[in-house]
Structures are given as C-alpha cells and as structure tokens.
Steps between C-alpha positions, in 0.01 A plus 500: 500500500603181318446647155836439244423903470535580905817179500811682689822274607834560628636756738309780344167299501541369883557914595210599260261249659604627859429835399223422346356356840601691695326791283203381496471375857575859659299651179734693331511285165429792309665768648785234529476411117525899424786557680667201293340588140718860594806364627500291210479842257780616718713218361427507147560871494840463695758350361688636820259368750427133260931447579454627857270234523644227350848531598664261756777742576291779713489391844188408711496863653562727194201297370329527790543897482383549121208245596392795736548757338314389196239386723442870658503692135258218387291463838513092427290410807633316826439146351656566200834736639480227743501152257767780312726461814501097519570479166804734572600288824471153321721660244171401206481896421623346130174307444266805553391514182420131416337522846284780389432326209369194689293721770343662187401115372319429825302834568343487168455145556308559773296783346390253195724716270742401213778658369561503190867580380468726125769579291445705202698719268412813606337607811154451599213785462232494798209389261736207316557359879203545628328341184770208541458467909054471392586234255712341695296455791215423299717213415629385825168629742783677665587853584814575314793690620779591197878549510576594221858524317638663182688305253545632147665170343127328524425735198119544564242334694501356848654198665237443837620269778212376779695217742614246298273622163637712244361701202758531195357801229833664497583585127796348546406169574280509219776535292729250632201254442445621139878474454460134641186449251685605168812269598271227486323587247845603275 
C-alpha cells in the first residue's frame, strides 16, 4: 500500500482508507468499489446532482434524503448508502468525489493494477486501448486499467500518465519543441 501510485492524504484520503478497510474486512471491496465507480458516473453526468453535492447551503437532512433516494434507484449496498450517510452527517458530502478517487487508488493498489490516465484527441477505439493497455503492461508487469479523456487541442497522439511517469507524443508538444528548436537554431 505504500506505493507513490496507491499515496492518498487529506480528508478525502483518511475517509478513502476507512472505507477501504472496512471493505475489505467485511468483504465487500468489490461490490463496495462498484457501487462507487457508479455513483461516480452519476456525478459526471449530473451537473444537478455534482452542485447538490458540493454545495454547503443544503442542509444535513435534504442531503440526507437525496443520499437515499439515489441509493434505492442505484441499489448502492448497505456499506456504501451507509459510509454515504456519514459523509452527509459530518457535513464531507463535498469531498465525494476526491474520496472516490482515492478509494479507486487503493483497490487497484491492492489488486497489483495501475491506472493509467490517457488523453488523446479523439476518442479511443476498443482495439487502439486494448493494444495500448498490452503494451503498457508489458511495460510495467502490471495489469492496466485506462481512464481515458478527450482533448482536441493535443492535435494527435497521446499524452499517458502512470503515478508520477508521463508519456508526451501529443502533436502538439512536438511542435512546441520544434518551435523551441528553430528559435535556437534562427
């Protein structure tokens, strides 16, 4: 668990770790870890639910309601509606996602994974991530987990991030560095 790749800190990271334990100890770390990995979804597709969440200004019970509700649509678990609650009573309902973030960091962790943060200019295809998650772990002698992101200024090619290691092709870079070349050069 001491791996700079499993490192959490703060508020979020002392909740995560609890979780985390407390998962594994009454064996729910996976079913636990689903239930976050689709509350998490939840957020990024609700800009509605992502304010909810992060706003000071609903009290402890209106948060308390929503954080039941969502868990009976969703079917979160006990452990998880219940860890949901907590963060509602000790008013940390606005860290959820850095704390999902950190839980995330520790389960792979502790599954020998890696995850490897991808941005490219255009999504994906299956066979271009699954050809970049077997070279990858080739690489590292871990199994490889993507996120991947979209970001259309990075021109072309990839920018990988693995921990503290990052992989630079982007187009764009390579421009700024043949920009940076001709300057001297000129």
């Amino acid at each position: 668990m001491t791996s700079e790749d499993t490192h959490v800190s703060g508020v979020a990271g002392r909740y995560a770790i609890a979780l985390f334990e407390l998962a594994r100890e009454q064996n729910e770390l996976e079913a636990t870890e689903a239930a976050l990995i689709q509350l998490d979804g939840l957020l990024k597709e609700s800009e509605t639910l992502r304010r909810f969440v992060l706003s000071p200004l609903f009290s402890a019970h209106n948060q308390s309601q929503v954080v039941t509700l969502i868990s009976e649509k969703v079917d979160l678990g006990d452990l998880a509606q219940n860890f949901l609650q907590l963060l509602v009573k000790n008013r940390r309902l606005s860290a959820l996602s850095e704390i999902i973030a950190n839980f995330r960091k520790l389960t792979v962790g502790s599954r020998d994974e890696l995850t490897a943060e991808v941005v490219s200019a255009i999504p994906l295809g299956d066979a271009h991530a699954q050809q970049l998650k077997a070279e990858l772990s080739a690489k590292t002698g871990k199994h490889i987990t993507l996120n991947s992101k979209v970001d259309p200024s990075i021109l072309g090619g990839l920018v990988v991030k693995i921990g503290s290691r990052m992989i630079d092709s982007s187009i764009r870079t390579k421009l700024n560095n043949l920009k940076i070349a001709m300057k001297e050069v000129g």
